[in-house]
N, C-alpha and C positions, 0 to 999 in steps of 0.2 A: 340727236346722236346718243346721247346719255340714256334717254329713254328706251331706247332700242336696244342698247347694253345692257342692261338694265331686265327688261321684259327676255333678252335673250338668256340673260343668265338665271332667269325665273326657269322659265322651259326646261333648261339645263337641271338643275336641281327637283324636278317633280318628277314623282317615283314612276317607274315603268314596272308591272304588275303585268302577271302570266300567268293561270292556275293548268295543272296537268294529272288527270287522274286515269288510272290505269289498274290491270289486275296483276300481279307478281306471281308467279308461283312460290311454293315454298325454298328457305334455303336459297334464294335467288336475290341478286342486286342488281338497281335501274341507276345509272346516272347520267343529269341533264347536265349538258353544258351550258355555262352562262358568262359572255365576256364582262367582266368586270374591267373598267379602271382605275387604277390606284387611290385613294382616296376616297374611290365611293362605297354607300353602302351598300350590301347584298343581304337583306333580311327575309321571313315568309315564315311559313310553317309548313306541317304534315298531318296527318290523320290516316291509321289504320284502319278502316273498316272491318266488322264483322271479328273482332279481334275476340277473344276469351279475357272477361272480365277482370279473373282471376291472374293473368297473365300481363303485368306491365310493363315486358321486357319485347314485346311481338316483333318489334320494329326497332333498326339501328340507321340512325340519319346522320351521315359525313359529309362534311363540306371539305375539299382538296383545293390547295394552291396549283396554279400551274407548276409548278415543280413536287407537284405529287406529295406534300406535302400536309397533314390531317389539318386545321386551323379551328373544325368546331367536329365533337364528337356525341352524341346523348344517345341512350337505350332507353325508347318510350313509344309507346303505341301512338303519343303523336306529341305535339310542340311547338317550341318558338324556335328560329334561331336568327341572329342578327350579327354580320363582322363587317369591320371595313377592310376593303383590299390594300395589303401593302404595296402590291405592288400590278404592271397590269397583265392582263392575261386569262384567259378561260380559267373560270371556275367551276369544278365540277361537286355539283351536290347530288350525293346518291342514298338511296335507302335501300337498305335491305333485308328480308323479310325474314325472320329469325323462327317462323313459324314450320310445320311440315307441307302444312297446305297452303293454296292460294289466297290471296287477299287483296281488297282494294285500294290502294295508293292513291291519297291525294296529296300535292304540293303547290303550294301556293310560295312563288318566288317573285321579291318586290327588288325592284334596285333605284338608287339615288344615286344620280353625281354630284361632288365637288362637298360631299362631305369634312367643312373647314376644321370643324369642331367634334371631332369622333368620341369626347371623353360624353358631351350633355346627348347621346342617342341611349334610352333605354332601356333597358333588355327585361324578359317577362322573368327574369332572375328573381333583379332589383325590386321589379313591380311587387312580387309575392313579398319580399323582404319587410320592403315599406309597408305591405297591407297587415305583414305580422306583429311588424312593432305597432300599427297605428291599436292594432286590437290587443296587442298587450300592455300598452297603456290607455286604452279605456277600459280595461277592465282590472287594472288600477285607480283610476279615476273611480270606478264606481266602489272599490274596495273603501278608500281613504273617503269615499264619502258616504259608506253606510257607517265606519269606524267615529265619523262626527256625529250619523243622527244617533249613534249609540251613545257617546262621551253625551253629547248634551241630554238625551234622557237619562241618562245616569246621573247626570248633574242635579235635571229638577226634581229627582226620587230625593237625591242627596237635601237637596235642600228643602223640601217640604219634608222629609223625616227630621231634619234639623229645629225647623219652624215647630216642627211637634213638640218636638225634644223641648226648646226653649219653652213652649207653653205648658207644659207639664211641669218643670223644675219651677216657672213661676208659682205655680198650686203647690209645690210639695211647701215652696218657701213661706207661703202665704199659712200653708197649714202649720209646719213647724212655728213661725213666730207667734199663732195664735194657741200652740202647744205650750208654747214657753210664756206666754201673758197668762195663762188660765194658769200655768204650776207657780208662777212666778204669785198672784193674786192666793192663790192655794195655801203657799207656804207663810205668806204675810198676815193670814186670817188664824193660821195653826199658830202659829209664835204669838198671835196677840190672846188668844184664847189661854197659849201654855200660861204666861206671863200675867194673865186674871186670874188664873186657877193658882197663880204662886203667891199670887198677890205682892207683886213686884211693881204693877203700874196702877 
């Protein structure tokens, strides 16, 4: 019995998927009706075909409440869109074509029941979001890790001119002390010589 509840409420929950692709004329709007029940979700996308590149506005895609009310709105040659139904009732999702001439419409419309949890469903929003931050911190990550192999070669410059440094001031010292034995021996040979020529010792 449980099993059957069970597998029946599997069935219930697994999306029911319909793609629908047509030509529009320009200036014109198509919409498909799709009963939604409350709670479930109504997600898909679109694609304008043969659209002007330069043009990312060709296509406007509206999802309406049964009470004719807007619920998802976007101006784009094509997309995601994903809501759950507050309540139940035909949902009408229509697009329309923003262009002079005709074009190819496709929509691809998915629905799920018994959507418990509507906040963890994700939308191609978030997905961008999360892929912008993921790349703007790795390329932080690789900033703060050329900034270390710079400190540390800066470090061993530092310290092998350091090492220089100390080995040079040993020589300067070496030669200064051996400056000052040679004046110092210098000035003890002048005074003993002064001192015989005075005839003092």
């Amino acid at each position: 019995m449980h099993r059957a509840a069970a597998m029946l409420r599997l069935v219930l929950c697994l999306p029911l998927a319909h793609s629908l692709s047509f030509h529009l004329e320009g200036n014109a709007e198509r919409c498909i009706g799709e009963a939604v029940p409350a709670k479930s979700l109504l997600a898909g996308d679109w694609l304008c075909s043969h659209h002007n590149g330069s043009d990312s506005h060709s296509a406007t895609l509206t999802i309406r409440s049964p009470f004719d009310a807007i619920v998802f709105e976007k101006h784009d040659a094509s997309g995601h869109f994903a809501i759950t139904a507050a309540v139940n009732g035909v949902h009408r999702v229509c697009i329309f074509n923003n262009a002079t001439s005709p074009r190819r419409m496709t929509i691809n419309i998915k629905t799920a029941l018994e959507v418990s949890d509507h906040s963890t469903v994700a939308k191609k929003e978030h997905v961008d979001a999360i892929e912008a931050e993921l790349d703007r911190m790795r390329k932080m990550a690789v900033h703060v890790y050329e900034e270390m192999l710079y400190m540390r070669t800066r470090s061993e410059t530092m310290q092998a001119t350091s090492e220089s440094m100390r080995g040079r001031l040993l020589w300067v010292e070496l030669v200064m002390m051996c400056i000052v034995m040679i004046m110092g021996l210098w000035q003890i040979q002048y005074l003993k010589r002064y001192f015989q020529v005075k005839k003092l010792i």
